[in-house]
C-alpha positions as CSV (number, residue, x, y, z in Angstrom):
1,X,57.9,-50.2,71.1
2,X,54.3,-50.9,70.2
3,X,53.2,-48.9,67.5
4,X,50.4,-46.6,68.5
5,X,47.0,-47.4,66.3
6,X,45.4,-44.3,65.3
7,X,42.1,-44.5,64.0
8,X,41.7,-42.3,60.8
9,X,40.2,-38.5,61.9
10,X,37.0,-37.8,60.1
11,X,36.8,-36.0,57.6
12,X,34.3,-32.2,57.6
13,X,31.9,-32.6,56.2
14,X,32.1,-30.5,52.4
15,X,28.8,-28.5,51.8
16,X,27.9,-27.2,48.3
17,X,28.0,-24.1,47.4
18,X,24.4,-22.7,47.4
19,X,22.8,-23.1,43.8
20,X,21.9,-19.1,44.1
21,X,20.5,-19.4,39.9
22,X,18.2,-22.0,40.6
23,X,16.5,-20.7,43.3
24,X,16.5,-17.1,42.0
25,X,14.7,-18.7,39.1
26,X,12.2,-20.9,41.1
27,X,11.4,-17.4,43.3
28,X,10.3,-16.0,40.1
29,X,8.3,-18.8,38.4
30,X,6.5,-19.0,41.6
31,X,6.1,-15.1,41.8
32,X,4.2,-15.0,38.1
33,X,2.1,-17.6,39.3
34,X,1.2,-16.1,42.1
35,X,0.7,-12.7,40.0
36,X,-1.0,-14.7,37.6
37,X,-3.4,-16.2,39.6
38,X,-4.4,-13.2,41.5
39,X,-5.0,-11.3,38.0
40,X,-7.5,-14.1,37.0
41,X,-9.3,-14.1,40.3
42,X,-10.1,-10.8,39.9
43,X,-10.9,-11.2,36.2
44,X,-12.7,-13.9,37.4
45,X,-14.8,-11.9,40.0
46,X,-15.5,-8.9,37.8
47,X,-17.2,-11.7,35.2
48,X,-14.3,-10.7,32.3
49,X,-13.1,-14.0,30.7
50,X,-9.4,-13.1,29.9
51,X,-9.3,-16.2,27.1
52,X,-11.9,-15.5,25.2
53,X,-13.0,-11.8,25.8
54,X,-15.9,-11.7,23.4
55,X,-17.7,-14.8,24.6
56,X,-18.9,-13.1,28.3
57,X,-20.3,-10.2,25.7
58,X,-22.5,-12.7,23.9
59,X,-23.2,-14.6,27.2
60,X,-24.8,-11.9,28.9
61,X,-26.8,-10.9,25.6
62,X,-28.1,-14.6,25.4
63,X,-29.4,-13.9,28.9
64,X,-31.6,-11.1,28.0
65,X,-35.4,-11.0,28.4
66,X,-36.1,-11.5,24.8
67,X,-36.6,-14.9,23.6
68,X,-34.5,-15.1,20.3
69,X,-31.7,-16.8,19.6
70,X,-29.1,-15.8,16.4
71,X,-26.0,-17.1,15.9
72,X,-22.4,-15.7,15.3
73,X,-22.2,-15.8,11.2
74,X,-25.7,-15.4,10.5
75,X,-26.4,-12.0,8.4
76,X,-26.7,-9.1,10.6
77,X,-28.8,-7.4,7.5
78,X,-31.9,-10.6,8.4
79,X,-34.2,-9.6,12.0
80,X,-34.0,-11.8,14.3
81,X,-36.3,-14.2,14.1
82,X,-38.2,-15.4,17.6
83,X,-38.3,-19.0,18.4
84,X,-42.1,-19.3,18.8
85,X,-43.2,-17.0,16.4
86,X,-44.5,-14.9,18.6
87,X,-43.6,-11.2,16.7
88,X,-44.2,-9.5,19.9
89,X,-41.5,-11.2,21.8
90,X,-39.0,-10.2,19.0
91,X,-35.7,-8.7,20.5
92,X,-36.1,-4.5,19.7
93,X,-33.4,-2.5,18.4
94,X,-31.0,-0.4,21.0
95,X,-31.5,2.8,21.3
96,X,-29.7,5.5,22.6
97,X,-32.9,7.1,23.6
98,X,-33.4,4.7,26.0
99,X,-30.6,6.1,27.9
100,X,-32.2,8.8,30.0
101,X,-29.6,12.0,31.1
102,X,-29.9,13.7,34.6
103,X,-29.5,17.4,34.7
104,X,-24.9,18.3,34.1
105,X,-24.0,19.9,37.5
106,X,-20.3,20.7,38.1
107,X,-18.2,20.3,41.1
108,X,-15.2,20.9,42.3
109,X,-13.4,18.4,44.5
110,X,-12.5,19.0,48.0
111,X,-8.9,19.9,48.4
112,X,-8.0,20.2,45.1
113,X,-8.4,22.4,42.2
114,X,-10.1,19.4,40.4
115,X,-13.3,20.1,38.8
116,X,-15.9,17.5,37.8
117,X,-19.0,17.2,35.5
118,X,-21.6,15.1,37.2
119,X,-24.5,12.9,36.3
120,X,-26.7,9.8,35.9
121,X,-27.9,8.1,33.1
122,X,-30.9,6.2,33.5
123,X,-31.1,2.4,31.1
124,X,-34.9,2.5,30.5
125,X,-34.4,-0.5,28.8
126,X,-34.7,-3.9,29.5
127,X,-31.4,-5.1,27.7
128,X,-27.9,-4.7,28.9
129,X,-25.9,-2.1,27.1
130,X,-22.5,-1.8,26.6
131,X,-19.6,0.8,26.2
132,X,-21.3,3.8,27.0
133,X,-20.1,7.1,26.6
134,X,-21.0,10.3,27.7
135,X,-19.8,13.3,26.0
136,X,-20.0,17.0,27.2
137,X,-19.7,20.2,25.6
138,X,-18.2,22.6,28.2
139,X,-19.8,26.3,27.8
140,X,-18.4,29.4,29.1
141,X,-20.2,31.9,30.8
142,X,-21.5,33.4,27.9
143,X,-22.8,29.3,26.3
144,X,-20.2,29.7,23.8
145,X,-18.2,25.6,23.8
146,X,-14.9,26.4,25.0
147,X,-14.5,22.0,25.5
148,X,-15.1,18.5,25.6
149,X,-15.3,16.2,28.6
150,X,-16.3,12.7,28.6
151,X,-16.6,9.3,31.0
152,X,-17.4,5.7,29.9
153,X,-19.1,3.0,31.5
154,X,-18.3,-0.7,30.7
155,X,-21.9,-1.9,31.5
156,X,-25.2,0.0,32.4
157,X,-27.8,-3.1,33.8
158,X,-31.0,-2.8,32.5
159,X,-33.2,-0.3,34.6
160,X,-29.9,1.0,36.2
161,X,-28.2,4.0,36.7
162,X,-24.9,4.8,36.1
163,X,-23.2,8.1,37.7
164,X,-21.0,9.6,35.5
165,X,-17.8,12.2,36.4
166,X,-16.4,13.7,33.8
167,X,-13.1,15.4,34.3
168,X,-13.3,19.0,33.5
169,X,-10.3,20.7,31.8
170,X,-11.3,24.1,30.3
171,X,-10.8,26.6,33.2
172,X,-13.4,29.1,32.1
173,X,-16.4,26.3,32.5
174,X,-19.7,27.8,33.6
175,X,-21.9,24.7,32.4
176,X,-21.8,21.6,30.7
177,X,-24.3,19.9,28.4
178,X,-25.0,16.9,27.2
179,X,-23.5,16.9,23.2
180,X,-24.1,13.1,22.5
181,X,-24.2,9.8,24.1
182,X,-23.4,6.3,22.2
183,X,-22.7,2.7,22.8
184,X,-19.7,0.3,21.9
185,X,-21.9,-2.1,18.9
């Protein structure tokens, strides 16, 4: 008898297990960036530089109308000198006075129990200002100050207005007024 030939059976082929760490950590590495990304676009958009926050500060004050120019470690006590010695086009001092307040009215929100102290405030300059906050006294009926509300505005362009909404919190409110207003230096 002949020997039967048998060719060799092939062997399955043996797949690796799936490397479940590595991938887990690539999904998040590529989830930050993605997060990441989407918080400096919007950053990006809103004109914040998240690197070096006080340089869009200085940026927009180098833009302003006035022609002077003062750098970063120069004494603050020393004006401001104008570049072509022109006194009139010296840069004026911020005021708050150039921040003009609309009448306080309050409302209450629809569908809620909310109530809100509402407003404009007017830049009458021609500067940019920064910071702003507004803060109430809350009277009673009687004009006795039965509490504080206040709202803040990152940026009031020049000749803008700002609306302000101020949450109130004392029950009792009949009015609000206007107790002071100041900007971040």
């Amino acid at each position: 008898m002949v020997p039967e030939t048998t060719e060799p059976e092939a062997s399955p082929v043996q797949s690796q297990p799936a490397n479940w760490m590595g991938w887990s950590l690539s999904a998040v590495v590529i989830l930050l960036l993605v997060v990441g990304g989407a918080m400096y676009l919007n950053n990006k958009r809103q004109g914040k530089s998240s690197i070096f926050p006080g340089r869009d500060r200085v940026r927009a004050m180098a833009k302003g109308d006035n022609d002077t120019t003062a750098a970063a470690d120069e004494d603050d006590s020393q004006p401001a000198k104008p570049k072509n010695g022109n006194p009139a086009s010296a840069a004026t001092a911020k005021s708050t006075d150039d921040l003009k307040v609309s009448p306080i009215a309050l409302r209450k929100t629809s569908g809620s129990s909310l109530v809100y102290a509402i407003g404009t405030v007017r830049n009458e300059s021609d500067q940019q200002r920064f910071g702003v906050t507004v803060e109430l006294d809350l009277l009673d009926p009687a004009g006795k100050k039965i509490g504080t509300a206040k709202d803040y505005a990152k940026v009031i362009e020049p000749r803008k207005e700002w609306r302000f909404r101020a949450l109130v919190v004392a029950p009792k409110t009949a009015s609000a007024k206007l107790a002071k207003i100041r900007e971040d230096e």
